[in-house]
PDB file with SEQRES, HELIX, SHEET and CRYST1 records, atoms N, CA, C and O in Angstrom:
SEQRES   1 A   69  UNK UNK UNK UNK UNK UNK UNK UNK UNK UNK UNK UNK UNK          
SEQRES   2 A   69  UNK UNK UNK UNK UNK UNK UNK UNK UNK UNK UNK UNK UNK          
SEQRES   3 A   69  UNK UNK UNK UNK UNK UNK UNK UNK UNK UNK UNK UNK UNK          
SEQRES   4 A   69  UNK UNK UNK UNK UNK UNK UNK UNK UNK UNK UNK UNK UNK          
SEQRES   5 A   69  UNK UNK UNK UNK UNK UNK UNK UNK UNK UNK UNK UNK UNK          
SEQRES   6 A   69  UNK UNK UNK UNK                                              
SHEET    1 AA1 2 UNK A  10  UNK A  15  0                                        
SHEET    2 AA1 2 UNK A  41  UNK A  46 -1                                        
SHEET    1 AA2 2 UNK A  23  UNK A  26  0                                        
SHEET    2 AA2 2 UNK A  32  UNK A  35 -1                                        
SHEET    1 AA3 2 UNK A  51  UNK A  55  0                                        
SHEET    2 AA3 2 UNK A  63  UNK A  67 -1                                        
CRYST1    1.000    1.000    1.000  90.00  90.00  90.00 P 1           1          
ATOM      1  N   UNK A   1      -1.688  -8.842  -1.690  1.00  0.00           N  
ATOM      2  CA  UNK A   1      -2.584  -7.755  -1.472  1.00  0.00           C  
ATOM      3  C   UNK A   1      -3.343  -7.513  -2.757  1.00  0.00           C  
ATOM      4  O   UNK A   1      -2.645  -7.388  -3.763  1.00  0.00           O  
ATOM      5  N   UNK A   2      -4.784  -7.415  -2.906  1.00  0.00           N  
ATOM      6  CA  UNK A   2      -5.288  -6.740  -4.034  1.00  0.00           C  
ATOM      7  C   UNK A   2      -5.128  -6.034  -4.622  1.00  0.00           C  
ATOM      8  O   UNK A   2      -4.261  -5.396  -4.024  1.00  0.00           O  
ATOM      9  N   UNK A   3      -5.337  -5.492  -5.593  1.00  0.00           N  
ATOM     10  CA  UNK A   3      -4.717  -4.477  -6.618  1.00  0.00           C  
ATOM     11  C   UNK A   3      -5.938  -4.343  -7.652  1.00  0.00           C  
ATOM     12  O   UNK A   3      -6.648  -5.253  -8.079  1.00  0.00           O  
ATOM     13  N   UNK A   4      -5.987  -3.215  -7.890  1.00  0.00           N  
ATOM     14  CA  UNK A   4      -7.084  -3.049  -9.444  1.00  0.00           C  
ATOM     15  C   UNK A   4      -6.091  -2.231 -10.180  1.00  0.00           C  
ATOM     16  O   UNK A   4      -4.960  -1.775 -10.008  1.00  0.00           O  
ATOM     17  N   UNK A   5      -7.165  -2.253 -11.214  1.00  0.00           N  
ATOM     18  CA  UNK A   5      -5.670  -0.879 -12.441  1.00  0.00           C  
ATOM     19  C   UNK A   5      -7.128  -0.537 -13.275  1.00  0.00           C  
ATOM     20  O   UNK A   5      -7.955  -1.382 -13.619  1.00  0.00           O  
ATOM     21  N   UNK A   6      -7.199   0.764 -13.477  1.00  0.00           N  
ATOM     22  CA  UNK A   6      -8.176   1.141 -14.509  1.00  0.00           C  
ATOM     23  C   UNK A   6      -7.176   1.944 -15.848  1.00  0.00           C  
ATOM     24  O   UNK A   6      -6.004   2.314 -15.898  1.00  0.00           O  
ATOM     25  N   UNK A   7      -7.789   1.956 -16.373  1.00  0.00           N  
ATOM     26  CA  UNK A   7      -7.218   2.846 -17.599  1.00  0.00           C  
ATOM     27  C   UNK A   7      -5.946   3.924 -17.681  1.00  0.00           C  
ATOM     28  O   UNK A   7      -5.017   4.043 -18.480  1.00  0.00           O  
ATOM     29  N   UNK A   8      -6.371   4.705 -16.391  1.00  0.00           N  
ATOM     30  CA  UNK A   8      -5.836   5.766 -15.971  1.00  0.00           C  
ATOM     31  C   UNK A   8      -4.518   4.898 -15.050  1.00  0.00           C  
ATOM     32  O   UNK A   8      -4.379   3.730 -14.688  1.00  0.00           O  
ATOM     33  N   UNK A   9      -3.576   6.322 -14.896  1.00  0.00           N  
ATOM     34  CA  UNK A   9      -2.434   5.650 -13.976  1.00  0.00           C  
ATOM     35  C   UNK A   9      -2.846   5.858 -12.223  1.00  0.00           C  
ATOM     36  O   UNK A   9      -2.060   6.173 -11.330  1.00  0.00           O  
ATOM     37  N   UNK A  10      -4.340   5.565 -12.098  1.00  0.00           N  
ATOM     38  CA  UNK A  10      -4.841   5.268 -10.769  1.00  0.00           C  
ATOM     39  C   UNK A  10      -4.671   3.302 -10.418  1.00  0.00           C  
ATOM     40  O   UNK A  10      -5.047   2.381 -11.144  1.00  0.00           O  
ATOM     41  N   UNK A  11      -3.847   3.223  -8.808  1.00  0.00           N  
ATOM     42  CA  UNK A  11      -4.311   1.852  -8.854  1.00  0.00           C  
ATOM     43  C   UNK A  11      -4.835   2.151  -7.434  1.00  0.00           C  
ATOM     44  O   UNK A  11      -4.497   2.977  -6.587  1.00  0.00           O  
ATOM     45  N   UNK A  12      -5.916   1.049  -7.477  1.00  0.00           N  
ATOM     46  CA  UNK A  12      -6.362   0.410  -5.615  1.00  0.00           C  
ATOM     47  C   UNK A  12      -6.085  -0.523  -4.986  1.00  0.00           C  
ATOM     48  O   UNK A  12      -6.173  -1.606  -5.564  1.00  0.00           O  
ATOM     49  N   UNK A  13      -5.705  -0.509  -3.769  1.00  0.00           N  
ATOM     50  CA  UNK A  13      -5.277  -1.390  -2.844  1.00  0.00           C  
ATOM     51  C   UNK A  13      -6.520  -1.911  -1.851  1.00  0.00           C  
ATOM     52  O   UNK A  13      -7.397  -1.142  -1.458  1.00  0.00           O  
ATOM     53  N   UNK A  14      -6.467  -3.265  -1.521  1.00  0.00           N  
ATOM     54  CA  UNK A  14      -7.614  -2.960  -0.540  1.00  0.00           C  
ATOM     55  C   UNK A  14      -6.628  -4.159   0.919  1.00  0.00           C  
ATOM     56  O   UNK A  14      -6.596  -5.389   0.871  1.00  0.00           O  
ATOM     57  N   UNK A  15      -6.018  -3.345   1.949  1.00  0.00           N  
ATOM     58  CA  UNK A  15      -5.423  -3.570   2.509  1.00  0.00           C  
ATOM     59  C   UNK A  15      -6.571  -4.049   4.193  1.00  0.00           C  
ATOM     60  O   UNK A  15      -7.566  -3.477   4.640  1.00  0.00           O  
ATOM     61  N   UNK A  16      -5.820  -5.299   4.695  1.00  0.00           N  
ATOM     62  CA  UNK A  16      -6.436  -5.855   5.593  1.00  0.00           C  
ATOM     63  C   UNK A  16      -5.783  -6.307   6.598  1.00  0.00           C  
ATOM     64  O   UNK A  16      -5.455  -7.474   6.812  1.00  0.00           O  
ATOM     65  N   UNK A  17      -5.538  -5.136   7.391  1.00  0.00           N  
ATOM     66  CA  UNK A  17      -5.166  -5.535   8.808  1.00  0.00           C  
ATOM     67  C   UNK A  17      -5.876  -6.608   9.907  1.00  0.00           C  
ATOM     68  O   UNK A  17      -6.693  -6.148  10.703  1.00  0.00           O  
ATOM     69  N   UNK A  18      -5.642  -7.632   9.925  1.00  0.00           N  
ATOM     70  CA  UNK A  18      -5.992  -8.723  11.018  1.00  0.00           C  
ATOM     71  C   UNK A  18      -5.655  -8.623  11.842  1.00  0.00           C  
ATOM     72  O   UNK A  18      -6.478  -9.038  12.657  1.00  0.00           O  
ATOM     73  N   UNK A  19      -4.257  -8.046  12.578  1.00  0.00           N  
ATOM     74  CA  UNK A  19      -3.717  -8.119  13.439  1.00  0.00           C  
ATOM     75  C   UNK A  19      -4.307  -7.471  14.460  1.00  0.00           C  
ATOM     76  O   UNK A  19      -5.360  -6.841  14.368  1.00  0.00           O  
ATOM     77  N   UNK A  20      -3.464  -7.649  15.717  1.00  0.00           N  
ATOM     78  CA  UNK A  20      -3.800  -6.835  16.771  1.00  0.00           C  
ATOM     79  C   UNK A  20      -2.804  -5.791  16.923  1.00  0.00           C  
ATOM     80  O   UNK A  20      -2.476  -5.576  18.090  1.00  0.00           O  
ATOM     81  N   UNK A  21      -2.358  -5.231  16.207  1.00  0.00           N  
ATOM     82  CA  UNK A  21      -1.271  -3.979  16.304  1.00  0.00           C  
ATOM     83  C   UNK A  21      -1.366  -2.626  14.874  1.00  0.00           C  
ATOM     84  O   UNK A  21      -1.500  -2.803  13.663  1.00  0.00           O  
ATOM     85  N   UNK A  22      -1.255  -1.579  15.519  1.00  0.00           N  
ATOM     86  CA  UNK A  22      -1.520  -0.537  13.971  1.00  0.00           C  
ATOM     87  C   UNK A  22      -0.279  -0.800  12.810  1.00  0.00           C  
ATOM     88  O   UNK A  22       0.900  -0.860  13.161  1.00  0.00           O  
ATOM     89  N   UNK A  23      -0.582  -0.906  11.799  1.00  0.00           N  
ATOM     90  CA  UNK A  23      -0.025  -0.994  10.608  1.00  0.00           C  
ATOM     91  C   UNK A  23       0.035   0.044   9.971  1.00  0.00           C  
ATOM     92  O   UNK A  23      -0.515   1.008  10.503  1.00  0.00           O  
ATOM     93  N   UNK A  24       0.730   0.279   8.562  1.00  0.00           N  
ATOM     94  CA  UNK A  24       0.771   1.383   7.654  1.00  0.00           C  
ATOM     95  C   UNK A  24       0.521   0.753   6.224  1.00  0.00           C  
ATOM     96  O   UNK A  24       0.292  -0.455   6.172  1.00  0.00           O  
ATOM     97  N   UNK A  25       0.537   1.155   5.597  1.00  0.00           N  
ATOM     98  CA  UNK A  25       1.393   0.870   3.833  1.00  0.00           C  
ATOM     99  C   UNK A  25       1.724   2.680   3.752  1.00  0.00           C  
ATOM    100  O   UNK A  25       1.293   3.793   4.054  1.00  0.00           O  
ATOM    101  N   UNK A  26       2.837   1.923   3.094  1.00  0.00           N  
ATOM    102  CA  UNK A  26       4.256   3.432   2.682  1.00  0.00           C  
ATOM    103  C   UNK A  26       5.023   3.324   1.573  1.00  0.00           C  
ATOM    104  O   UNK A  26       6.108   2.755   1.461  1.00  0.00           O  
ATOM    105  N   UNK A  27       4.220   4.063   0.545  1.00  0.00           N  
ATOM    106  CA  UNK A  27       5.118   3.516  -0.795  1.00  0.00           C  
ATOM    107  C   UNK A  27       6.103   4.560  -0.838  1.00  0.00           C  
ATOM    108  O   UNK A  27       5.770   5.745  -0.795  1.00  0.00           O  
ATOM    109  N   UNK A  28       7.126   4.239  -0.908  1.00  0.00           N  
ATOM    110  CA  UNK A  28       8.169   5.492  -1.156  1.00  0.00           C  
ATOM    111  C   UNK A  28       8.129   6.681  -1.840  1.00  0.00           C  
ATOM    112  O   UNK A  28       8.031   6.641  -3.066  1.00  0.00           O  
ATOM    113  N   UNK A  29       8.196   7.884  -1.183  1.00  0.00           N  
ATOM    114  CA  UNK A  29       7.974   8.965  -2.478  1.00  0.00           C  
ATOM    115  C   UNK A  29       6.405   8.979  -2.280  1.00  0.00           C  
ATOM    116  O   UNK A  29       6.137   9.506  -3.359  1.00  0.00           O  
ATOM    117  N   UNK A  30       5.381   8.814  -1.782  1.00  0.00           N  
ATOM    118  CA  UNK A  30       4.420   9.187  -1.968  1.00  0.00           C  
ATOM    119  C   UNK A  30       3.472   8.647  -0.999  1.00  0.00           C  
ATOM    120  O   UNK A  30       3.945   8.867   0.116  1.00  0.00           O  
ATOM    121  N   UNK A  31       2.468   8.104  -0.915  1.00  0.00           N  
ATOM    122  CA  UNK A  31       0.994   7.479  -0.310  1.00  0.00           C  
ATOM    123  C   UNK A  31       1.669   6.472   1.111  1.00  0.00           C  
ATOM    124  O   UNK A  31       2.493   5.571   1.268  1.00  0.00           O  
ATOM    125  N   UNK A  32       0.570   7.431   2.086  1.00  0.00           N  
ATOM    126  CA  UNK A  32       0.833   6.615   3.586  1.00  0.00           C  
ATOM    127  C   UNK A  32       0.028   6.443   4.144  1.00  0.00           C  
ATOM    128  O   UNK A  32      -0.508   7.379   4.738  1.00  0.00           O  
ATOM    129  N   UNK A  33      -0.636   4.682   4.258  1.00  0.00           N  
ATOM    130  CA  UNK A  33      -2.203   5.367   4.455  1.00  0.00           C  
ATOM    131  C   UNK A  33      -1.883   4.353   6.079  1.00  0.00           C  
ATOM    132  O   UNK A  33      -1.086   3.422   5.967  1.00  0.00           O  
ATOM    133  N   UNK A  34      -2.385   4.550   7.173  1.00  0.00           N  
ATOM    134  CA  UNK A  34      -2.395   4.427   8.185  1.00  0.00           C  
ATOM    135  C   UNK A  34      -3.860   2.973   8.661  1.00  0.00           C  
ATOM    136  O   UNK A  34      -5.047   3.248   8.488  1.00  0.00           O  
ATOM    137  N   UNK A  35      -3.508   1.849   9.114  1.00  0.00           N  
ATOM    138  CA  UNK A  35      -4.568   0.954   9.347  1.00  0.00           C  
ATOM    139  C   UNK A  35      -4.654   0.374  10.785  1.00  0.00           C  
ATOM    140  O   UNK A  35      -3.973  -0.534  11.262  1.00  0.00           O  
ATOM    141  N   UNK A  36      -5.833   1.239  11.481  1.00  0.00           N  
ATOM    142  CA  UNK A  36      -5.632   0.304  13.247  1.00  0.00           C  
ATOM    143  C   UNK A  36      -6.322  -1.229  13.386  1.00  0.00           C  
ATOM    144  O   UNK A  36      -7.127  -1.857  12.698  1.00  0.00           O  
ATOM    145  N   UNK A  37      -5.895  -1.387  14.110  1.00  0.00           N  
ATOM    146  CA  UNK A  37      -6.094  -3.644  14.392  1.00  0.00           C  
ATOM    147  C   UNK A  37      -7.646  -3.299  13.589  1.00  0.00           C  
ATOM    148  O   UNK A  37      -8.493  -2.407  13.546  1.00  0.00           O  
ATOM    149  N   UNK A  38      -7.358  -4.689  12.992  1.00  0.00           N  
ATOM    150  CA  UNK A  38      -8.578  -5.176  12.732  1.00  0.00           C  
ATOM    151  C   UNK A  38      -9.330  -4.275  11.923  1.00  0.00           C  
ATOM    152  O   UNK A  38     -10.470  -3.980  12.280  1.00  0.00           O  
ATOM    153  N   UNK A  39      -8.803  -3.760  10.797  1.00  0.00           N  
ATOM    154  CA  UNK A  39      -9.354  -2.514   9.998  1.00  0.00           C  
ATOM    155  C   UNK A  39      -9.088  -3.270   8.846  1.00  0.00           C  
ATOM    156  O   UNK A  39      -8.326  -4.236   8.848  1.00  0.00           O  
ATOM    157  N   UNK A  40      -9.905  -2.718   7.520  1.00  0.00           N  
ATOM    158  CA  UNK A  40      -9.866  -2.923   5.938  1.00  0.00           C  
ATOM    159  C   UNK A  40      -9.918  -1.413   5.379  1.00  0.00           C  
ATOM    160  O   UNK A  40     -10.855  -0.654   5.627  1.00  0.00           O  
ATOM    161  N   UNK A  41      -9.098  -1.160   4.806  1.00  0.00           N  
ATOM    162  CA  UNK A  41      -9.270   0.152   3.891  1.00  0.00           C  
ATOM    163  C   UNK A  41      -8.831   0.063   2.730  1.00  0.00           C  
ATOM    164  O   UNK A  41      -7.837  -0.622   2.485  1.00  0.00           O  
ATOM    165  N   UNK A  42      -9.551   0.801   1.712  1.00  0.00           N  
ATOM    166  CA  UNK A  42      -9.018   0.815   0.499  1.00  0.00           C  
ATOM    167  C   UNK A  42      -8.334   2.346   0.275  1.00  0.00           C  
ATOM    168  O   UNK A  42      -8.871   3.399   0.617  1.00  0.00           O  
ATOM    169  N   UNK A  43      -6.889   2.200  -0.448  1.00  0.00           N  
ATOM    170  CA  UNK A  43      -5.952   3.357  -0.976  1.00  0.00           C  
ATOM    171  C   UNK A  43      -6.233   3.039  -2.284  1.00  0.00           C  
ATOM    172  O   UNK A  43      -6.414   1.980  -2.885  1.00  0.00           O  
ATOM    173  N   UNK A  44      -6.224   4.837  -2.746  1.00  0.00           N  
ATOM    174  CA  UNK A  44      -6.026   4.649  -4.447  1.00  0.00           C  
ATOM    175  C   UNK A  44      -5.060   5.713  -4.555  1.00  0.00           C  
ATOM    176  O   UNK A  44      -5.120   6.738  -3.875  1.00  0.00           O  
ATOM    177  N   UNK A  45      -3.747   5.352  -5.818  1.00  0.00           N  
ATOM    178  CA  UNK A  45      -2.785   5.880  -5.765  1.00  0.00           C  
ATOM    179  C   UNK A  45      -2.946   6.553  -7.193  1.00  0.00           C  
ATOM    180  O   UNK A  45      -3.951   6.290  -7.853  1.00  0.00           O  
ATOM    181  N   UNK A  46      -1.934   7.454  -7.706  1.00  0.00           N  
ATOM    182  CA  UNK A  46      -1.409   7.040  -8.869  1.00  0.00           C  
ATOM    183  C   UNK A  46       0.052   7.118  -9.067  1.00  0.00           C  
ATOM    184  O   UNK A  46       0.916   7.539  -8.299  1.00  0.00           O  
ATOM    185  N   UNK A  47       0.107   6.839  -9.737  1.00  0.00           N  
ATOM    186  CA  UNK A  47       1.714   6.005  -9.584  1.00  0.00           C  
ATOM    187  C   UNK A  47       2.070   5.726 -10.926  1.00  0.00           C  
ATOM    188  O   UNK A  47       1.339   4.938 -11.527  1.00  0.00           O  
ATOM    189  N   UNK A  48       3.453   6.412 -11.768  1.00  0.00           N  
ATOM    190  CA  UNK A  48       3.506   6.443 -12.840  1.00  0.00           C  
ATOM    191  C   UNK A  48       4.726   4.969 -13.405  1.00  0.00           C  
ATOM    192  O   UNK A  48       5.279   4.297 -12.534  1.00  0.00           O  
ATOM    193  N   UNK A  49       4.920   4.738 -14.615  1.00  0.00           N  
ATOM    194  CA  UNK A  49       5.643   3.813 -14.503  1.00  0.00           C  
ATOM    195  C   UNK A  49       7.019   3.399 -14.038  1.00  0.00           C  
ATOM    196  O   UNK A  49       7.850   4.062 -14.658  1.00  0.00           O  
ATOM    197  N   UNK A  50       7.324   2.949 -13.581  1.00  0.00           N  
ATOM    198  CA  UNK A  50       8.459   2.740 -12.656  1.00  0.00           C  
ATOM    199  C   UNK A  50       8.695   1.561 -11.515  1.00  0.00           C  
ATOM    200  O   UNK A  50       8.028   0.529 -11.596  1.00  0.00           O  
ATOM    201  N   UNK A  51       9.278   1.669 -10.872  1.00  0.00           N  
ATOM    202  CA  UNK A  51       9.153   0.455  -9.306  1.00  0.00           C  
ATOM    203  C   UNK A  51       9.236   1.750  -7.936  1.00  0.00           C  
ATOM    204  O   UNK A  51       9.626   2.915  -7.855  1.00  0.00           O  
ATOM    205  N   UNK A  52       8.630   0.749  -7.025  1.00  0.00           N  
ATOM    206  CA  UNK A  52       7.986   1.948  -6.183  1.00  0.00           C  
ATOM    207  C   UNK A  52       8.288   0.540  -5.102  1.00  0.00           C  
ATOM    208  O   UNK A  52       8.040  -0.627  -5.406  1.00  0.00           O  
ATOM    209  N   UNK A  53       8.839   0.981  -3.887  1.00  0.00           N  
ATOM    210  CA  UNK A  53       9.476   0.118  -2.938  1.00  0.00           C  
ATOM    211  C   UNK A  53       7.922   0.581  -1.567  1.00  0.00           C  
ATOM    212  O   UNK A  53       7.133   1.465  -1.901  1.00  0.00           O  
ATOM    213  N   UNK A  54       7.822   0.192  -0.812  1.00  0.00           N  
ATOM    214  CA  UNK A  54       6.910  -0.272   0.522  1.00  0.00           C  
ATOM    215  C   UNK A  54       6.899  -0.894   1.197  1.00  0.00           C  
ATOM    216  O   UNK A  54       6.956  -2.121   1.114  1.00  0.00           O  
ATOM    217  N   UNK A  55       6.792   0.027   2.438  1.00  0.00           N  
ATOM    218  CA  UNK A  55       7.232  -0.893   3.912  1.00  0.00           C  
ATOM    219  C   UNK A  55       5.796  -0.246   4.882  1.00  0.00           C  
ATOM    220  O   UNK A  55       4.906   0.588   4.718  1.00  0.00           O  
ATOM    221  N   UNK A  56       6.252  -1.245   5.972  1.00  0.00           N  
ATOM    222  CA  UNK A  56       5.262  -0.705   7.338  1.00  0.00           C  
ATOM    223  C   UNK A  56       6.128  -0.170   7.710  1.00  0.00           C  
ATOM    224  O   UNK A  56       7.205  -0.703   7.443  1.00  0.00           O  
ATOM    225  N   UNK A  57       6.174   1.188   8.540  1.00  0.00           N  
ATOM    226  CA  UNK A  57       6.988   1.743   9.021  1.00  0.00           C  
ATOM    227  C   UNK A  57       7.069   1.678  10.441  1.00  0.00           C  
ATOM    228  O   UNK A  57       7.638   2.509  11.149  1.00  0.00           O  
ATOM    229  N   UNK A  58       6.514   0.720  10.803  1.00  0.00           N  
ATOM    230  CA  UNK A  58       6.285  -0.003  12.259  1.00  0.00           C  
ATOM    231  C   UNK A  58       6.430  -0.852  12.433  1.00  0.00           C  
ATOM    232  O   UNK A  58       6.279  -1.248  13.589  1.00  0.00           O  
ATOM    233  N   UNK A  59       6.762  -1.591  11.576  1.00  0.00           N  
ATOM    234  CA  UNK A  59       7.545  -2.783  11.307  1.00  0.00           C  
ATOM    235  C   UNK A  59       8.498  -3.202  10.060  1.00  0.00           C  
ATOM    236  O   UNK A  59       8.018  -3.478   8.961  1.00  0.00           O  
ATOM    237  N   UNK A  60       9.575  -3.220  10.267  1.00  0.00           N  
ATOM    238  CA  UNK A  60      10.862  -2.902   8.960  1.00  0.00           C  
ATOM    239  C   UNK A  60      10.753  -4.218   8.555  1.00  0.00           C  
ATOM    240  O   UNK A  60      11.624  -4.562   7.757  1.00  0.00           O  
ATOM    241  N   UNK A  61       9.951  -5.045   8.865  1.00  0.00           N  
ATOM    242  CA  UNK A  61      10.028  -6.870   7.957  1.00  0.00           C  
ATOM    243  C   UNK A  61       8.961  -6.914   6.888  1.00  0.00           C  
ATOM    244  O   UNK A  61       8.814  -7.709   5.960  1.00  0.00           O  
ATOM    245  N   UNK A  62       8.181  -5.752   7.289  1.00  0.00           N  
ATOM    246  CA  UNK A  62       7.109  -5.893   6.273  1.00  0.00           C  
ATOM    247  C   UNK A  62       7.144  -4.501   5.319  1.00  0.00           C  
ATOM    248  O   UNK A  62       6.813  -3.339   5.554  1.00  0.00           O  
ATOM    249  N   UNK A  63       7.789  -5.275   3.952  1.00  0.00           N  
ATOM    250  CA  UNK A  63       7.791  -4.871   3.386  1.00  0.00           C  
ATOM    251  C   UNK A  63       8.026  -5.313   1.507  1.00  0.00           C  
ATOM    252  O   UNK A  63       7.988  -6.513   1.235  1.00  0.00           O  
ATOM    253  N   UNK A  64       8.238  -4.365   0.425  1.00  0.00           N  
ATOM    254  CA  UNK A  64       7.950  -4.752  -0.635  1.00  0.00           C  
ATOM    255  C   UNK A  64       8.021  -3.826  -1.944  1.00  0.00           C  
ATOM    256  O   UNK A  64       8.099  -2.599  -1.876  1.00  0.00           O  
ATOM    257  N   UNK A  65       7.985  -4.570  -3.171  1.00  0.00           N  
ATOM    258  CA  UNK A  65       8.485  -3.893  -4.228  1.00  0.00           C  
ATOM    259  C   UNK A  65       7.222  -3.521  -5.467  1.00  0.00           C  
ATOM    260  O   UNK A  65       7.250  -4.452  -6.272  1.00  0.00           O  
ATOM    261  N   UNK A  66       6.367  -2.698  -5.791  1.00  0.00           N  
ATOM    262  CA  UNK A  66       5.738  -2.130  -6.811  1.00  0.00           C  
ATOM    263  C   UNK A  66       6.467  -2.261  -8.241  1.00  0.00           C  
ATOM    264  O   UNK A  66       7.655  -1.981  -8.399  1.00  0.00           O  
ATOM    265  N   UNK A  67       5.756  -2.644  -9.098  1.00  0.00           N  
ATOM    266  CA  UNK A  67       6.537  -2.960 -10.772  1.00  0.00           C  
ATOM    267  C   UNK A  67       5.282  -2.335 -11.164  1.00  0.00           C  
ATOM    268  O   UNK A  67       4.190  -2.867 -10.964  1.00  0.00           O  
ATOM    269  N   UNK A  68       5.492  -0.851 -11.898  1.00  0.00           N  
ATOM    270  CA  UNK A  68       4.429  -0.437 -12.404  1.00  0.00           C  
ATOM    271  C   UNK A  68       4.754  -0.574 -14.388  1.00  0.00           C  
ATOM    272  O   UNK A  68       5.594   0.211 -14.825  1.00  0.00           O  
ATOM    273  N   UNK A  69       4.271  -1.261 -15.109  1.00  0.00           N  
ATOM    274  CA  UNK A  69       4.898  -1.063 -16.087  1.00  0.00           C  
ATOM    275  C   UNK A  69       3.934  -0.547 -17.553  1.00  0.00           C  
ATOM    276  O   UNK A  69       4.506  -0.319 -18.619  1.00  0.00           O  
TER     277      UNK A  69                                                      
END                                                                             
C-alpha cells in the first residue's frame, strides 16, 4: 500500500479497493476509513512512534503491522 511521510507525524495512505466487496482499513486505537467495490481513497493519519497493528474488519485475513519509527 502507498504511504507518504511529511515532516510532521502526519502519514497518507492511498488505499485501492478492486474488489467487488466493501473493505475497511482499521488501524488499532485509531483511523477507520471505510472503501466500497471499486473505490480509491486517500487516509491521512497521525500516528506517533510506535507499531500500530491493521485489519479489514470484514475480513480477519486481511491484515497487518505499522512500524512507525
Amino acid at each position: 500500500m502507498p504511504c507518504w511521510h511529511s515532516p510532521s507525524p502526519l502519514f497518507g495512505f492511498l488505499l485501492d479497493n478492486s474488489d467487488n466487496t466493501l473493505h475497511n482499513f482499521h488501524i488499532t486505537g485509531g483511523t477507520t476509513k471505510t472503501m466500497p467495490a471499486h473505490h480509491k481513497v486517500r487516509v491521512t493519519v497521525t500516528l506517533a512512534r510506535g507499531t500500530y497493528e491493521f485489519v479489514c474488519d470484514f475480513h480477519d485475513n486481511m491484515k497487518g503491522t505499522l512500524t512507525v519509527s
